[in-house]
LOZA-579955 format. One record per atom (N, C-alpha, C): residue in one letter; x, y, z. Coordinates in steps of 0.001 Angstrom, whole numbers, padded with zeros to 6 digits, always signed. Example, Ala and Ser with C-alpha at 12.3 -4.5 7.8 and 13.67 -1.06 7.14 Angstrom:
<gutors>
A+013190-005690+007800A+012300-004500+007800A+013200-003300+007800S+012850-002250+007080S+013670-001060+007140S+012900+000030+007870
</gutors>
This chain:
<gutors>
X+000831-001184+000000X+000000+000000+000000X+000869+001238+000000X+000576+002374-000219X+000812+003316-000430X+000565+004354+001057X+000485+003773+001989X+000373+004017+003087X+000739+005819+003385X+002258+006053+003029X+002517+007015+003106X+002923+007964+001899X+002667+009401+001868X+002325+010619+001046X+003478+010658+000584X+004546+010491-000326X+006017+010734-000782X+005512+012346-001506X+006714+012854-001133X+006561+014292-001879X+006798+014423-003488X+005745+015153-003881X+005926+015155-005323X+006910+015928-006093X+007195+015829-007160X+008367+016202-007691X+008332+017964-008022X+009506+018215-007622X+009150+019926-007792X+009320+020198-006227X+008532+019655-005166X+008375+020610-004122X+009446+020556-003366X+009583+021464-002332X+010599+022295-001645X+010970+020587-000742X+012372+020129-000869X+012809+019791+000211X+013257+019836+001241X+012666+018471+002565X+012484+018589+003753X+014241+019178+004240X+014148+020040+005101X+015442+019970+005391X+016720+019184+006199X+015718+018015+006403X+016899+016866+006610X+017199+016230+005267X+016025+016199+004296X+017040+015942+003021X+017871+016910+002103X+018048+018086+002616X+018779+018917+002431X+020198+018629+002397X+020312+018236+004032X+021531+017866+004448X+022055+016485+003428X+021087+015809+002992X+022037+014884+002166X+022490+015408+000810X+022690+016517+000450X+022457+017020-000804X+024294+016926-001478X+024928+016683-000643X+026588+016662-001045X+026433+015223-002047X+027407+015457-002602X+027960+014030-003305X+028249+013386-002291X+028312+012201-003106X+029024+011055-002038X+029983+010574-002770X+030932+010149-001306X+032374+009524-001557X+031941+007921-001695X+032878+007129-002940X+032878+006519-003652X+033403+005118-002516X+034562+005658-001717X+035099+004812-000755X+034786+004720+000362X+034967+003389+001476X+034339+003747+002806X+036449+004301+003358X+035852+005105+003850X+037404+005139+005098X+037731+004345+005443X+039061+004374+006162X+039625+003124+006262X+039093+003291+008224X+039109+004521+008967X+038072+004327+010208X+037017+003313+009845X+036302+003131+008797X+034886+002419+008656X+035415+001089+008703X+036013+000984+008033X+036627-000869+007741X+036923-001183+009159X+037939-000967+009592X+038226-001149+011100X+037333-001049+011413X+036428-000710+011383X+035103-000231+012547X+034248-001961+012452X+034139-002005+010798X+033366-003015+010885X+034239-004422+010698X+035307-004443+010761X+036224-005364+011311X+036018-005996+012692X+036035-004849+013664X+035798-004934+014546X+034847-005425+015013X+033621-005133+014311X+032205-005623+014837X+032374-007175+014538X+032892-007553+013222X+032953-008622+012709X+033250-009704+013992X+034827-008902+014266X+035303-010641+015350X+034779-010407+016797X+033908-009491+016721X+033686-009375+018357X+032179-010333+018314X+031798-010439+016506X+030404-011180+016754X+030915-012867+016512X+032242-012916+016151X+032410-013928+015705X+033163-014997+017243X+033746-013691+017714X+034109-014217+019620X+032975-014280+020330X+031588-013923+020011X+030336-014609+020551X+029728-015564+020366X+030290-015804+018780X+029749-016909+018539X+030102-018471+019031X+031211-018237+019108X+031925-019582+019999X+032231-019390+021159X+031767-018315+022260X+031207-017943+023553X+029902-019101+023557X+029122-018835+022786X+027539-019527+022220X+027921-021063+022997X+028851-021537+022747X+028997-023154+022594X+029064-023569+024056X+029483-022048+024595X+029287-022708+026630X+028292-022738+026841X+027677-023662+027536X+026386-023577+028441X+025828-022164+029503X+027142-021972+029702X+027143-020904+030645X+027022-019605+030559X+027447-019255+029067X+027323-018138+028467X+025934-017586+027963X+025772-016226+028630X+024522-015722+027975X+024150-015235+026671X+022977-015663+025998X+022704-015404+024791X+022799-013836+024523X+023570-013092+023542X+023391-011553+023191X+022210-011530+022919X+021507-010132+022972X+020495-009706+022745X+020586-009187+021319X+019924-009169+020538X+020198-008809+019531X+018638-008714+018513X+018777-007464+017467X+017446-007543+016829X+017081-008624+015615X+015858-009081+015305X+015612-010043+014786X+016340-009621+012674X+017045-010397+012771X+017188-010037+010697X+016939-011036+010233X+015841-011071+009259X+014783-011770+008718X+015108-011793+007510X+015927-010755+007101X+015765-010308+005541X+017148-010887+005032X+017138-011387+003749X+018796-012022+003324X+019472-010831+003331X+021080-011296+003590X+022032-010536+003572X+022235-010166+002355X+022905-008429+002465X+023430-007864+001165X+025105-008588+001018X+025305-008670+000205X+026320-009200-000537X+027527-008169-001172X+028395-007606-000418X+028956-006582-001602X+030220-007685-002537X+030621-007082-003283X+031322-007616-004472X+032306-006790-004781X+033041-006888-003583X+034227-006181-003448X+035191-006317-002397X+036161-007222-002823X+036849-008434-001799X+037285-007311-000957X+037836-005949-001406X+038273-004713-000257X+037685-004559+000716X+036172-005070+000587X+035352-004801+002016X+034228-005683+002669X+034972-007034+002101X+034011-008617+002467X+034300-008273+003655X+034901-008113+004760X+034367-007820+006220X+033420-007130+006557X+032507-005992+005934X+032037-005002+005734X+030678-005795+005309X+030952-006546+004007X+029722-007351+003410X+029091-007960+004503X+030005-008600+005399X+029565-009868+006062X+028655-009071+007011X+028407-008144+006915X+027957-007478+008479X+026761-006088+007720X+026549-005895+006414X+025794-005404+005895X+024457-005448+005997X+023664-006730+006168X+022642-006801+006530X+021487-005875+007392X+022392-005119+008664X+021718-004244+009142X+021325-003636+008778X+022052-002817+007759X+021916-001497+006734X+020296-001979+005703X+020281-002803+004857X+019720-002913+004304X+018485-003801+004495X+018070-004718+005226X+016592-005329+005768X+015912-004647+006895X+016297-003163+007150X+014780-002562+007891X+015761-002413+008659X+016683-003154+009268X+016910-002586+011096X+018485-001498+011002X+018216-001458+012365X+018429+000292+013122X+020366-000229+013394X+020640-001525+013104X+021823-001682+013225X+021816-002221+014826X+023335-002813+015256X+022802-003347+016415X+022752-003067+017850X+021842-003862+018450X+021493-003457+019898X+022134-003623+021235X+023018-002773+021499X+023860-002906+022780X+023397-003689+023820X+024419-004469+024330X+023987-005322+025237X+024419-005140+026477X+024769-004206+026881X+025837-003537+028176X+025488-002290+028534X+026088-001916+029370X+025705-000418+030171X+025866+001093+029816X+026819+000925+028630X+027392+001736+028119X+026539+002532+027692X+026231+003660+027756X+025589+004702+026790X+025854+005923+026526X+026128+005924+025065X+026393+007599+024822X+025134+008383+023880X+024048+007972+023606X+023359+008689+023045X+022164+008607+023468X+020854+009539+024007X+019592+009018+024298X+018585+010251+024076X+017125+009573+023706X+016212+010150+023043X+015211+010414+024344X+014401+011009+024097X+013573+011678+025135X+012677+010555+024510X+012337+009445+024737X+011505+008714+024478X+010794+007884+025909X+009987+009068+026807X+009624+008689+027710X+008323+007364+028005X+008373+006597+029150X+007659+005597+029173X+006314+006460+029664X+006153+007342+029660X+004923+008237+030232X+003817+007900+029556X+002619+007370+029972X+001248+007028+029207X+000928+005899+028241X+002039+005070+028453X+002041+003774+027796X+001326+002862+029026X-000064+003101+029577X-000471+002577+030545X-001714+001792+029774X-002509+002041+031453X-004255+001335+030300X-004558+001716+029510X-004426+003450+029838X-005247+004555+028903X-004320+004166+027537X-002704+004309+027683X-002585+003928+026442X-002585+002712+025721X-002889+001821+026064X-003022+000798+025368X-004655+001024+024522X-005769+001415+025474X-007039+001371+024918X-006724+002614+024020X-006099+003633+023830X-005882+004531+023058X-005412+004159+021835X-004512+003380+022223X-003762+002445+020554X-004853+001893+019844X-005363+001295+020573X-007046+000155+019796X-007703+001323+019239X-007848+002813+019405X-008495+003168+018721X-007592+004195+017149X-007093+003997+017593X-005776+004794+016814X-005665+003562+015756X-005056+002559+016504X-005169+001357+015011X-006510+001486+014277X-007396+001386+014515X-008972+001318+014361X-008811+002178+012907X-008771+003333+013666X-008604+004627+012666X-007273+004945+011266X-006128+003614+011665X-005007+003755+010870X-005842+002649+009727X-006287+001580+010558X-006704+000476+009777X-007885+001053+008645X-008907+002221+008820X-009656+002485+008391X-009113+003808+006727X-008219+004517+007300X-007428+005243+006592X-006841+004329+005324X-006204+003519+005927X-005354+002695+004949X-006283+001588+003672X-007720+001970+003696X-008659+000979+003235X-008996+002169+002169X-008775+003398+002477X-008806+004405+001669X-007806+004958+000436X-006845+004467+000656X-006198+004790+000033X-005649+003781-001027X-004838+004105-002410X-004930+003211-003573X-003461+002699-003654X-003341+001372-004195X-002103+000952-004571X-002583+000522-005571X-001869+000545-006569X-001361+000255-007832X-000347-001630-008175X-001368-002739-008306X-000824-003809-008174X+000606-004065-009094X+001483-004017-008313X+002626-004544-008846X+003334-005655-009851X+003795-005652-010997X+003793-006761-011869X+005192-007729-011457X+004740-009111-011656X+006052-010192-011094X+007282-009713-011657X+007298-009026-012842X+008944-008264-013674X+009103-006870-013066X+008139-006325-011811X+008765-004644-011401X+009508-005288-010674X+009693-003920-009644X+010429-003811-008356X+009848-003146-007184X+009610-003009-006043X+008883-001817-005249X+010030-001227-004398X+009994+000203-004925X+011198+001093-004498X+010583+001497-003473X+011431+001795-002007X+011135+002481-000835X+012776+003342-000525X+012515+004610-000591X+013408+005382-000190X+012936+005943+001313X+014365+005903+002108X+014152+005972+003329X+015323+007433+004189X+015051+007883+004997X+016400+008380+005804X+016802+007563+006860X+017452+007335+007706X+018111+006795+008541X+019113+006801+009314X+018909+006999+010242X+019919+007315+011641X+020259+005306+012190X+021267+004940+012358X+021454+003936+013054X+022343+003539+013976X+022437+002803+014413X+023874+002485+015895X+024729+001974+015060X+025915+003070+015179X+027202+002470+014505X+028459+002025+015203X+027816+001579+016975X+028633+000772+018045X+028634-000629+017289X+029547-001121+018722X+029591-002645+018219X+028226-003424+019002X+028302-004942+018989X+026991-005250+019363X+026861-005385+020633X+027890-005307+021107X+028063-005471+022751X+028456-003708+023724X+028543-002999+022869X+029191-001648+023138X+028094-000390+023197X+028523+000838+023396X+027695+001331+024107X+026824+001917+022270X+025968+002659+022372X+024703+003069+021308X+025742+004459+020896X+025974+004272+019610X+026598+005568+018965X+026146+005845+017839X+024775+006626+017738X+023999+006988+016419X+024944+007613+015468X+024670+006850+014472X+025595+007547+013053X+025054+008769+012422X+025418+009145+011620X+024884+010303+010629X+023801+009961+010464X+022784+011081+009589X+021928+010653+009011X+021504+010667+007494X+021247+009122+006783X+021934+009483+005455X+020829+008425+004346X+020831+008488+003476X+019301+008103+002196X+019654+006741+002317X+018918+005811+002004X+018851+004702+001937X+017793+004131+000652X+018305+003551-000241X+017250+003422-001397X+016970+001813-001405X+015794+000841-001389X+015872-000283-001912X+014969-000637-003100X+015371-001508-003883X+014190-002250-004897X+014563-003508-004515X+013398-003976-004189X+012805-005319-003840X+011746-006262-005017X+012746-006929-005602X+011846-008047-006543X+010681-008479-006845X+010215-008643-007556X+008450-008745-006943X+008369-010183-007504X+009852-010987-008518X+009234-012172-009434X+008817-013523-008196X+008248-014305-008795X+007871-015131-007716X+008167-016325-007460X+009306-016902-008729X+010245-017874-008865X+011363-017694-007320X+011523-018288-006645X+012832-018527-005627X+014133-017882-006468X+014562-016777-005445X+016135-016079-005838X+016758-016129-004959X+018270-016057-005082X+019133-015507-004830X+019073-014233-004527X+019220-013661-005227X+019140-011970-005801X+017569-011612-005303X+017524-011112-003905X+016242-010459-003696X+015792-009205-004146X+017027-008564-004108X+016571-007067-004433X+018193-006234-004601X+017910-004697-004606X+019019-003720-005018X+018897-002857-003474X+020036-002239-003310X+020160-001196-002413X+021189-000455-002927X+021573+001138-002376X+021815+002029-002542X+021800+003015-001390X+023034+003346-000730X+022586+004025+000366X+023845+005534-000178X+023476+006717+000682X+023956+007620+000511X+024350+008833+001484X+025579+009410+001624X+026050+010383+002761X+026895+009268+004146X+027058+010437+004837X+027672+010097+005926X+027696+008768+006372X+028673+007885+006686X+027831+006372+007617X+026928+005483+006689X+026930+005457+005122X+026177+005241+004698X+027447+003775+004355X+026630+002319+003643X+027312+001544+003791X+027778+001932+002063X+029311+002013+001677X+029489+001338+000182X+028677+003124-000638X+029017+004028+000100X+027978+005334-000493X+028331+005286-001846X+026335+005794-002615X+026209+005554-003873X+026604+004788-004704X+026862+003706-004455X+026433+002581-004854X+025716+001439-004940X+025112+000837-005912X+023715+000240-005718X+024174-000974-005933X+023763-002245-005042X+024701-003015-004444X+023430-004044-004462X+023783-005607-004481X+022728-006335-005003X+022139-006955-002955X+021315-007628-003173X+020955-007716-001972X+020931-009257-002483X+021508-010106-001617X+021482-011440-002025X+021449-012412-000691X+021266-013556-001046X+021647-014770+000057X+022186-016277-000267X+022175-016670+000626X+023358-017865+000193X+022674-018869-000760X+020744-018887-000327X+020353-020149-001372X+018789-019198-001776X+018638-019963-002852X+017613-019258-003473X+016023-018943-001981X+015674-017743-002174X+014627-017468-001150X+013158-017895-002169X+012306-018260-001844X+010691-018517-001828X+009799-017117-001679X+008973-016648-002373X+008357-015255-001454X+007264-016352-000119X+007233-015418+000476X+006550-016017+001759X+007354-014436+002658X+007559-014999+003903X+007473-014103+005050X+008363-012953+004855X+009546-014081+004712X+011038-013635+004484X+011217-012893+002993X+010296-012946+001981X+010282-012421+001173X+008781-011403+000208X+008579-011035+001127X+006910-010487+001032X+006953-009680-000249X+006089-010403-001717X+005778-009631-003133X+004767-009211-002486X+004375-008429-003706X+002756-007833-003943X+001842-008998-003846X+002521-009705-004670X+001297-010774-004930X+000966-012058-003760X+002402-012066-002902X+002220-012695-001633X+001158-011697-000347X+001562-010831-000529X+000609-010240+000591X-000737-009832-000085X-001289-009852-001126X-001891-009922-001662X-002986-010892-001477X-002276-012659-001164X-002959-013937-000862X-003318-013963+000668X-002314-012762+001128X-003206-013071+003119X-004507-012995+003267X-004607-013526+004320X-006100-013261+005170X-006662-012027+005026X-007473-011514+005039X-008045-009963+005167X-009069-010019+006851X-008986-011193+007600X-009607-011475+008510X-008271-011083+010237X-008275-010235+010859X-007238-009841+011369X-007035-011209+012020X-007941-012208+013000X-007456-013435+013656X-007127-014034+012692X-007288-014425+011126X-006558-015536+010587X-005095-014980+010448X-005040-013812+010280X-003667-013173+009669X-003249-012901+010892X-003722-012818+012058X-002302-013075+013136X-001886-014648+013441X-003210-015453+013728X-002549-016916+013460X-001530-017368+012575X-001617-017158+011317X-000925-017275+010490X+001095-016595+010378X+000689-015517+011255X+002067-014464+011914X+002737-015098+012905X+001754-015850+013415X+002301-016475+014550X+002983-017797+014559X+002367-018350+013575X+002755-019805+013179X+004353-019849+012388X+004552-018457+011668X+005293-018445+010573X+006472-017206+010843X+006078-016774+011861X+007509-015583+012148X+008438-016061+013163X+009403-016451+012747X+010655-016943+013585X+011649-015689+014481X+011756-016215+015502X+011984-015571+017160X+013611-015103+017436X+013944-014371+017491X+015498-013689+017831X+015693-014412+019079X+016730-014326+018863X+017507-014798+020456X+017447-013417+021296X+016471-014157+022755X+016344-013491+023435X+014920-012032+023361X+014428-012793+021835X+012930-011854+021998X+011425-012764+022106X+010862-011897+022967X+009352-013131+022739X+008687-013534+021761X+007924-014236+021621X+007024-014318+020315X+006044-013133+020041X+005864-012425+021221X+004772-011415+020673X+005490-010000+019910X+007003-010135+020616X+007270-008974+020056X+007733-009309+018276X+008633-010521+018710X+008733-010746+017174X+007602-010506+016395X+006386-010999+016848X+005185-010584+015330X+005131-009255+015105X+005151-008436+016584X+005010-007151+016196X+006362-006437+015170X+007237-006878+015455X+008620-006462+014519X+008250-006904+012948X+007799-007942+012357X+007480-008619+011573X+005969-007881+011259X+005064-007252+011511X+004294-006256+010713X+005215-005430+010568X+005241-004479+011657X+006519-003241+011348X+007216-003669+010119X+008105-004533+010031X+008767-004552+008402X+008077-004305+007439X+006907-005262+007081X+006071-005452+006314X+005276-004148+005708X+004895-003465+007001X+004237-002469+006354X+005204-001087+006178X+006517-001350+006675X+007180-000194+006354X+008209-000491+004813X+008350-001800+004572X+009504-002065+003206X+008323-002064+001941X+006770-002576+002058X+006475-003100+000762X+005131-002210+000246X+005015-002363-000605X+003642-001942-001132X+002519-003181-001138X+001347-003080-000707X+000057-003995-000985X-001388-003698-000741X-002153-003884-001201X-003126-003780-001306X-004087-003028+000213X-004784-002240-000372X-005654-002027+001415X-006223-002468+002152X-006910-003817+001520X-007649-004678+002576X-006596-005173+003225X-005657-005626+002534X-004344-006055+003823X-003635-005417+004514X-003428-004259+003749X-002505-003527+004574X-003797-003213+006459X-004784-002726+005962X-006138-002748+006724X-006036-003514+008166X-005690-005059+007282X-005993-006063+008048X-004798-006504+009025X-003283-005984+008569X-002149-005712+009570X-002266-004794+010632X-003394-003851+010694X-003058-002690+011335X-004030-002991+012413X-005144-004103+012144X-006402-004701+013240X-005267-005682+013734X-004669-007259+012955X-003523-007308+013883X-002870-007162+014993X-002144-006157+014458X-001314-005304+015651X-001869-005042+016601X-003667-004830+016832X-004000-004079+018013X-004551-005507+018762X-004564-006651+018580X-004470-007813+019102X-003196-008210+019992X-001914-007873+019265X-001015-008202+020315X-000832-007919+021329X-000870-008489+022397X-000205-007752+023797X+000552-006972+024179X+000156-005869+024947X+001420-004675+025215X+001336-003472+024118X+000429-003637+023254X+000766-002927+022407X+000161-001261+022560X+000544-000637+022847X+000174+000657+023248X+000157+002292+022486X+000164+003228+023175X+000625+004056+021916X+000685+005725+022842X+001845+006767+021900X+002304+007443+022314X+002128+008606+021977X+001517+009495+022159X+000534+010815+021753X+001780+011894+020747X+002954+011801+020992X+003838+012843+020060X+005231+011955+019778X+005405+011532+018508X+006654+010464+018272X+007220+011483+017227X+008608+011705+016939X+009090+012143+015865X+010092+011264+014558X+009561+011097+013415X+010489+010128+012756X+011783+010859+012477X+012892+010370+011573X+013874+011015+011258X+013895+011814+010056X+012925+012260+009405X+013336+013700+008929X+013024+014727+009895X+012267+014934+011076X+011402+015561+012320X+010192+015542+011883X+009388+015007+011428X+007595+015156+011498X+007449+014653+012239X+006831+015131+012844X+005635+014542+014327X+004481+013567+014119X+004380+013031+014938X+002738+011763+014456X+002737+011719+015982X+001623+010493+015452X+001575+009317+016855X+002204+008579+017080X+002769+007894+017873X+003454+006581+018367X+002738+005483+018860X+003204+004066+017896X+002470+003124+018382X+003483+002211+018134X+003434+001479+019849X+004880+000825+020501X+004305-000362+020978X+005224-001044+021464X+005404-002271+022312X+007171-002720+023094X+006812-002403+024002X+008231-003145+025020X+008131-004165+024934X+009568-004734+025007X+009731-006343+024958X+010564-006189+026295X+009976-006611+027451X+010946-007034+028324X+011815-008103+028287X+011564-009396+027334X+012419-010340+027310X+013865-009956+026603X+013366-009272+025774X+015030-008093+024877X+015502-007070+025279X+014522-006395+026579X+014840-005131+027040X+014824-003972+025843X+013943-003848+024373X+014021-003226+023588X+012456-003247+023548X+012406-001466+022679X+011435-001093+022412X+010674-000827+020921X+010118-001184+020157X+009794-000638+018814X+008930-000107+018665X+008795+001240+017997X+007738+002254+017892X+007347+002465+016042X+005903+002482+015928X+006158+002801+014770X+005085+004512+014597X+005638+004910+013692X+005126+006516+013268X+004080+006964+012890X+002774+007549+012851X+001922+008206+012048X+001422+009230+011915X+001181+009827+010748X+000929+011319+010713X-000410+011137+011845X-000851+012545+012282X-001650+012682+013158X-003119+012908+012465X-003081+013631+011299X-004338+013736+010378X-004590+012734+009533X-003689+012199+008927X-004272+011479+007523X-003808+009958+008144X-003309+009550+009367X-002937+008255+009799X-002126+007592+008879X-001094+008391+007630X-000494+007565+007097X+001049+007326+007460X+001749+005933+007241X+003106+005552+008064X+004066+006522+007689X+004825+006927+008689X+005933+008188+008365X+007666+007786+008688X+007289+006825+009789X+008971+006062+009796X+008803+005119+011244X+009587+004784+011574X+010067+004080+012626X+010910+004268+014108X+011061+004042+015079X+012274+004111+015769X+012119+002856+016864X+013642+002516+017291X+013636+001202+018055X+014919+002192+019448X+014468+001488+020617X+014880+002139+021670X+015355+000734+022499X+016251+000705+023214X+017158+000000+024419X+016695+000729+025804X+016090-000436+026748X+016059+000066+028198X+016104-001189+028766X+017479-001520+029534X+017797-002089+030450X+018538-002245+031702X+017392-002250+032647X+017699-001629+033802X+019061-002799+034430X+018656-003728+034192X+019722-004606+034750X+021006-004403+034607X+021415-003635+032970X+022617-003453+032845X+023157-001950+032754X+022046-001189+033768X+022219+000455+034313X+021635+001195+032764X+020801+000637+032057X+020315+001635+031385X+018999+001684+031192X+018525+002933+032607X+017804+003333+033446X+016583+003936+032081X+016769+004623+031149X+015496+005259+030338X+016208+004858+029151X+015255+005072+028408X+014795+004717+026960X+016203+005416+026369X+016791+004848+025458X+018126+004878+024603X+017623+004550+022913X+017598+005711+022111X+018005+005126+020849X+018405+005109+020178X+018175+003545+019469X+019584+003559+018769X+019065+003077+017088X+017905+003710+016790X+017681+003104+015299X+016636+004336+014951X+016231+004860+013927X+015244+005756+013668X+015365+006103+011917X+014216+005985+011707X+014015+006390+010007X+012733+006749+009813X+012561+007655+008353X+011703+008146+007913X+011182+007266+006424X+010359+006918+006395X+009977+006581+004764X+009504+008107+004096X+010456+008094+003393X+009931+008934+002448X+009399+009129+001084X+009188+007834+000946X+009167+007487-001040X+008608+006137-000939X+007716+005931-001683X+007320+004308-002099X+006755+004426-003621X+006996+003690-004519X+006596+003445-005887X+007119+002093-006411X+006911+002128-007636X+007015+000857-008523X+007729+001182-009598X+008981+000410-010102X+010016+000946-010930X+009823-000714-011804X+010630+000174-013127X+010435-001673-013968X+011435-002033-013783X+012782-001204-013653X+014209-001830-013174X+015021-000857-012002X+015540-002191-011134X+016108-001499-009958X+017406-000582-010320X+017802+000446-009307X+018515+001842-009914X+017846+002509-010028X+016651+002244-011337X+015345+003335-011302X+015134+004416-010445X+015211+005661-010334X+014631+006707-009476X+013231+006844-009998X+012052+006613-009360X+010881+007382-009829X+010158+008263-010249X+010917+009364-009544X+010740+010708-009639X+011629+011860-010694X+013015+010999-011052X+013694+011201-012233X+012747+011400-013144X+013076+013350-013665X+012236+013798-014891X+011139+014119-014768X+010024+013963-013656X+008727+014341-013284X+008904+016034-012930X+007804+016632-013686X+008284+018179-014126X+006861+018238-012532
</gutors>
């Protein structure tokens, strides 16, 4: 669906996309490599931590989506650890006490009132979104979502150090044969992975559309009944180490309705969903990352000690971006920390990825 308003061509840009308006450098620094060197063996000294009994599982956010692949032996350490950048998430989630960056993202009114407040707020998103038109996607497009994005460019165990904030472009496949090759990305500015370059998004064995790979024409075949289509979420969305099942489903709409385009009875029928899960509440003034203001509609996961919020304008209830927050008291981090935040700013349908949409629209 078309959920959210992309600005039309011609008008005045927002002034956080202002700030991306420099060229971009072709190379990552050699600070970046090290950086993600680093992340590399500190995930790879967890991983055979993993094999003690004794050792606690990292916390970490769920990645669902195949890894990007770069093709450029200069920065296969870099590749191996790309994924964040490009399947939706905020990059990763500190697991320690450390903190250097935090958002005024108070737990204030996420009570009864707000939970019964969310039920009606979904009500009203779900009703909005039945209004509005998508344009069915053909198995040979692509569905482009251009995004901004702020993310944690700590390590996974280290304290939350929000990066720049910088464009993020994907086209996502729509054919319905099993690939390799899911889709294209393209990210741009500061902290950006591989800047301006559009970089294939791949995985090790051919993917199926289904969860992990949501076409038009797969979300298209869901339920339009909100209990069959959370049964069905529930049966079929696989669980992070160290998150519950309820939050995982809720992370798993959040993707869904923030990466793809589909139809309104479904998109509709995600947004009744959501107000089924437990905990799920909502937050009277949220800001995405270009700064527009909406509503906030969240859920804490105490089993991850993480929070995910998602965005909506306040008039027209349509999706505006995301943000994911760290609070764990156990390991002294006393209020809400975040460390992931983006804006959707663009959704359309291109016949080949690279495609800009808006290229040439007078």
């Amino acid at each position: 669906m078309n959920a959210d308003h992309p600005p039309r061509a011609g008008a005045p840009r927002s002034r956080a996309e202002e700030l991306l308006a420099a060229p971009a450098a072709w190379d990552l620094p050699p600070s970046r490599h090290l950086h993600h060197k680093e992340v590399l063996m500190q995930q790879i000294d967890r991983d055979h931590a993993r094999s003690s009994p004794s050792s606690p599982a990292p916390r970490r956010r769920r990645l669902p989506r195949p890894a990007l692949v770069l093709p450029v032996a200069s920065v296969a350490l870099a590749g191996a650890l790309a994924v964040t950048f490009f399947d939706g998430g905020h990059g990763p989630a500190p697991a320690n006490g450390a903190v250097t960056a935090t958002d005024g993202g108070s737990t204030a009114g996420r009570n009864s009132a707000g939970r019964n407040s969310a039920s009606v707020t979904l009500d009203r998103i779900a009703a909005a979104a039945m209004q509005t038109d998508a344009t069915p996607v053909r198995d040979d497009q692509f569905v482009y979502v251009r995004s901004l994005v702020r993310e944690n460019t700590g390590t996974f165990d280290g304290p939350v150090r929000l990066g720049a904030l910088h464009q993020r472009e994907v086209w996502t496949a729509q054919t319905p044969d099993p690939v390799a090759r899911t889709g294209w990305g393209r990210e741009t500015g500061k902290d950006a992975v591989m800047p301006g370059r559009t970089l294939p998004i791949e995985s090790a064995d051919p993917v199926p559309v289904g969860i992990d790979r949501p076409t038009y024409k797969w979300l298209a075949s869901l339920p339009t009944d909100p209990d069959a289509l959370l049964e069905l979420l529930y049966a079929r969305t696989r669980v992070g180490e160290g998150e519950s099942k309820h939050q995982a489903v809720f992370g798993t709409i959040g993707d869904l309705l923030s990466t793809t385009i589909m139809p309104p009875a479904n998109a509709a029928a995600f947004y009744k969903a959501a107000e089924r899960i437990p905990g799920v509440t909502e937050i009277p003034d949220a800001v995405d990352a270009a700064g527009r203001h909406g509503v906030g509609i969240t859920r804490e996961d105490a089993s991850s000690a993480t929070r995910s919020e998602w965005i909506f304008d306040k008039d027209t209830f349509a999706y505006l971006g995301s943000r994911s927050y760290l609070k764990d008291e156990a390991r002294g981090i006393t209020t809400d920390t975040l460390y992931g935040i983006d804006a959707v700013m663009e959704r359309a349908v291109t016949d080949q990825h690279g495609e800009e949409p808006t290229k040439g629209r007078g």
